[in-house]
N, C-alpha and C positions, 0 to 999 in steps of 0.2 A: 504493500500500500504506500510507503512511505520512497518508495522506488518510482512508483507512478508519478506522485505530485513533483519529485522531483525533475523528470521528463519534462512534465510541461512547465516550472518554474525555470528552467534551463534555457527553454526554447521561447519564453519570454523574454526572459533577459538579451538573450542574441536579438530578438527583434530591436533591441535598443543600446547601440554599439559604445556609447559614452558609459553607460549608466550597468553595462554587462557584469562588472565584477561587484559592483556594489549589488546589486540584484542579487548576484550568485552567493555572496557572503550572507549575504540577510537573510536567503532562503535557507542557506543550510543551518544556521542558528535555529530556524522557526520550526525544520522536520528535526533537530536534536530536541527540543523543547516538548515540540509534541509526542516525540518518538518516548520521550522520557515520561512526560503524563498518562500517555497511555500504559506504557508497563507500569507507572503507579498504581493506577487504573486496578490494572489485572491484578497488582499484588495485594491491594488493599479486599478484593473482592473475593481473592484467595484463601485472607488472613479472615475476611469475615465467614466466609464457610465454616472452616477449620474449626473457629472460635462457637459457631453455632450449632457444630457436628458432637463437639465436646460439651459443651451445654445440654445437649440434649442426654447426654451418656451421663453426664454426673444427674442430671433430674431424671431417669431411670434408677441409676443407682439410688440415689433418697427414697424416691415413690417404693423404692423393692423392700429397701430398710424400714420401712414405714409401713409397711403391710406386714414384714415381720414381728413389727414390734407390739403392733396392734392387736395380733392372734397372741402373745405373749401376756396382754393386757387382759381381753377377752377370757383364757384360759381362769387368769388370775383371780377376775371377777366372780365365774364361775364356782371357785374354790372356796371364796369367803360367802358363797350362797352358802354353799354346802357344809363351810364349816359352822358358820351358825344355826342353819338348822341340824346338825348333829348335837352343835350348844346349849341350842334351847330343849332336844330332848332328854340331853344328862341334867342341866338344872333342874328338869321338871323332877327327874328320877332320885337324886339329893335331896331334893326339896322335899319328899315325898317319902323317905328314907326307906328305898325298894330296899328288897333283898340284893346283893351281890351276884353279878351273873358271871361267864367266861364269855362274852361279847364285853363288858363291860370296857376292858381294860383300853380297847381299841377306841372309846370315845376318851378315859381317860389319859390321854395321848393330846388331846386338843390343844392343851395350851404352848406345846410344844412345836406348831407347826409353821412352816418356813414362807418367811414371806419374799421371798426372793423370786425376780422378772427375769434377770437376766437380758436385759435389752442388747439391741444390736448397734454399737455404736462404728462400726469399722468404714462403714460408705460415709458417715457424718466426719471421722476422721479424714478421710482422704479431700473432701469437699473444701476441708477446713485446710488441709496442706494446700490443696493449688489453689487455693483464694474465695473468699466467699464473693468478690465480686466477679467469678464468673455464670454466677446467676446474674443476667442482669434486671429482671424485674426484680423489682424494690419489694412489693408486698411476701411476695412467694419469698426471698431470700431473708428478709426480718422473720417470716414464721416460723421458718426452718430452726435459726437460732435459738427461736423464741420456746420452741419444743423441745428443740432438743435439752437447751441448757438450761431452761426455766422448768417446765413439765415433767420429761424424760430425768432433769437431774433431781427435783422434786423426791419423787419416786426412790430413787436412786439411793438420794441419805435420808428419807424415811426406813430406807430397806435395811441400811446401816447400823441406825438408830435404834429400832427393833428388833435385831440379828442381838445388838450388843445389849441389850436388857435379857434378852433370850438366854447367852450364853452367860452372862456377869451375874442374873437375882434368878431370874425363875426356875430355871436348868437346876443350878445349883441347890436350891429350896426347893423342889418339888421332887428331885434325886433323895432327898434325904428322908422321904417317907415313904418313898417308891422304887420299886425296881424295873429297869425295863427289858422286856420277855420280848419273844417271837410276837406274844398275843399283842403287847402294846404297854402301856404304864400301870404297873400291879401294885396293889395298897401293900403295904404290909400291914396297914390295922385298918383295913374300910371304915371300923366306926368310928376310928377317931376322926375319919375323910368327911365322916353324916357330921359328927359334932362341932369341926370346927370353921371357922368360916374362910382358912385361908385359900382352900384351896380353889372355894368357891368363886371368892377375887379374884382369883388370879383367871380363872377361867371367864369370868365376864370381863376384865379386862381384855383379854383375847378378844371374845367378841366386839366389846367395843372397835379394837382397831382394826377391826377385818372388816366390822360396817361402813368404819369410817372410808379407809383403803377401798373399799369395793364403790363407793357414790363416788370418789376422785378420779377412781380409774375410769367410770363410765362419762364423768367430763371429758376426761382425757382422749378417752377415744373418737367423741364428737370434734372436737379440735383436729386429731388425726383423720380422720374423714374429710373434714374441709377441705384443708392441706393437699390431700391426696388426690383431691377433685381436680384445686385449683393448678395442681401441679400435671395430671393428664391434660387439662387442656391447655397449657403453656407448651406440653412438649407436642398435642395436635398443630398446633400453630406454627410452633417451629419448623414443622415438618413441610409447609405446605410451599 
């Protein structure tokens, strides 16, 4: 192309015998110039591919991590249905100072139970290595932070928190009336278990924080679903 115009800026020039070399110098300045813009051009158009090819690859990677975290969450909520209703049927059963069964011991195990997610932070790492400004929408890239290191880290040193009361007071204190079997956490004097009220606190403490835990996790997952939305149709758009 740049071959062409030089042809006829050539054959101009000669038509004007004084003015031929000044012609000739000016045009080849004007095809360097242009020659130089347009490989700009192409390399700028290149670097915005590239730039929009990897964008889209790190918001897959998030959207993946983010659906795994979510089924980790869901799991979890699940759990504390289940452990308080296992809860409410041993207080009913204390309360009520049954006889001593061999199922028993399996509920008395409750307060013992792990509140640990396990999230996946390894795609939110790498996002974080090569820049969080290669998101470049603003909203999607503030949520992402905002989940992970707000919400997701939330979670995270509540899981902490709880682990370290677990293994520092309750562990400790509930071992020392208890042994624990195949079957689960066995009295050694069930009736002092009817008579006294510790170990009854400590068990609706349990509950308490599995209630609490299981209504934050189902915010949490509402926020995670937004997210998710807003993030397949960022990377439709990209794509188009």
């Amino acid at each position: 192309m740049i071959n062409f115009f030089r042809k006829i800026r050539k054959q101009l020039a000669d038509d004007n015998k004084p003015l031929k070399y000044m012609r000739y110098a000016i045009g080849e300045i004007v095809l360097v110039v242009v020659g130089i813009l347009i490989a700009l051009q192409v390399n700028n158009w290149n670097e915005l591919r590239k730039a929009n090819k990897n964008e889209i690859k790190l918001l897959v990677e998030i959207k993946n991590s983010l659906y795994t975290n979510k089924a980790a969450i869901k799991y979890r909520v699940e759990e504390y249905k289940i452990l308080n209703a296992k809860g409410r049927l041993l207080e009913r059963h204390l309360r009520a100072k049954l006889a001593y069964s061999d199922t028993l011991p399996r509920y008395l195990l409750l307060p013992l139970y792990s509140f640990s997610y396990g999230f996946s932070y390894s795609e939110y790492e790498n996002l974080k290595s090569e820049g969080f400004n290669n998101i470049t929408n603003d909203s999607i890239r503030l949520n992402i932070i905002k989940l992970y290191d707000e919400e997701f880290g939330w979670h995270s040193d509540q899981e902490i928190k709880i682990s370290n009361i677990l293994a520092n007071s309750i562990t400790p204190q509930l071992l020392k009336g208890f042994q624990l079997s195949s079957r689960g956490l066995e009295p050694n004097d069930y009736q002092q278990v009817l008579n006294s009220s510790e170990y009854s606190n400590t068990l609706s403490f349990i509950m308490y924080m599995a209630n609490y835990f299981k209504n934050r996790c189902e915010v949490t997952i509402k926020e995670v679903d937004l997210l998710i939305n807003a993030i397949e149709i960022e990377i439709e758009k990209r794509k188009k």
